[in-house]
N, C-alpha and C positions, 0 to 999 in steps of 0.2 A: 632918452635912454640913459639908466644908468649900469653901474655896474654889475652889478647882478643880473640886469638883462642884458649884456656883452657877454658874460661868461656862460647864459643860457645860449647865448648864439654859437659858442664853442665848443657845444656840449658839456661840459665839464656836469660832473653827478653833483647830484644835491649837496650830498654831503661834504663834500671838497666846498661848495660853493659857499653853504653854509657858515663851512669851519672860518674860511677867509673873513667873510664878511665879520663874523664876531671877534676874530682877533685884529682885527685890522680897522677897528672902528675909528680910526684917528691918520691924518698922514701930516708930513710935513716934508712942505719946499725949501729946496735949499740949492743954493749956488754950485755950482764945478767949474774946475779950472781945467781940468780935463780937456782938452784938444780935440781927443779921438772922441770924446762920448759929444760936445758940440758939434764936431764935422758930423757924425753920425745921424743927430737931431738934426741939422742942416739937412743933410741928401735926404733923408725921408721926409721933412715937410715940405722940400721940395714936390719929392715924386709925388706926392698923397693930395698934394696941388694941383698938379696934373693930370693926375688921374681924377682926380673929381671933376674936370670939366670936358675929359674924353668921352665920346658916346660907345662905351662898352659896359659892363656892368661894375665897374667900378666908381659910379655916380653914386652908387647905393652904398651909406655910410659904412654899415657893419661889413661889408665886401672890403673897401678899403681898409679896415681896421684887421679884419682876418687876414687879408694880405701883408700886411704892415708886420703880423705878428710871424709873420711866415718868411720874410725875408732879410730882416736885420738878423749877419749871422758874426760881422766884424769882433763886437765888444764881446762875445760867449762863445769862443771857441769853436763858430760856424756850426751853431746848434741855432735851431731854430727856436725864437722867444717862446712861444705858449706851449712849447712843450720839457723847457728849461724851467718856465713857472709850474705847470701842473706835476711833472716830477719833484719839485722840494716841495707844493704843495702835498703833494700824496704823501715823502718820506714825513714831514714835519708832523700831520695825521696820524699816523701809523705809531709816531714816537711817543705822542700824547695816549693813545688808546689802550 
């Protein structure tokens, strides 16, 4: 699976999906020293550990990752990520059009 089929699993519209994928044709990794944003990537690979080998439906990747998206709310002002991402994606669309 790549990315474009994660964000189909989110529903996200074409056109959002689109827009991302062309501006975003490149990333880069980089270190932090960040505490809260390490402990944060801790507890979540933790749970996402867990959850992959409990027998509920959370076996099934895209399930984990929908959830994952749904519940880190620490580092964003206890907003929910993929809807933190799809809002500046929309406004950042909008600004371009």
């Amino acid at each position: 699976m790549n990315l474009a089929d994660y964000l189909a699993v989110e529903k996200l519209p074409d056109h959002l999906v689109n827009y991302y994928l062309e501006k975003c044709n490149e990333s880069t990794i980089t270190k932090t020293d960040s505490r809260s944003v390490i402990s944060t990537m801790n507890e979540i690979m933790l749970v996402m550990k867990t959850l992959e080998v409990e027998e509920h439906d959370f076996r099934d990747k895209d399930e984990r990752h929908m959830w994952g998206n749904r519940s880190i709310y620490k580092p964003i002002d206890y907003n929910k990520p993929i809807e933190v991402f799809v809002k500046e994606l929309q406004t950042r669309f909008e600004m371009e059009s």
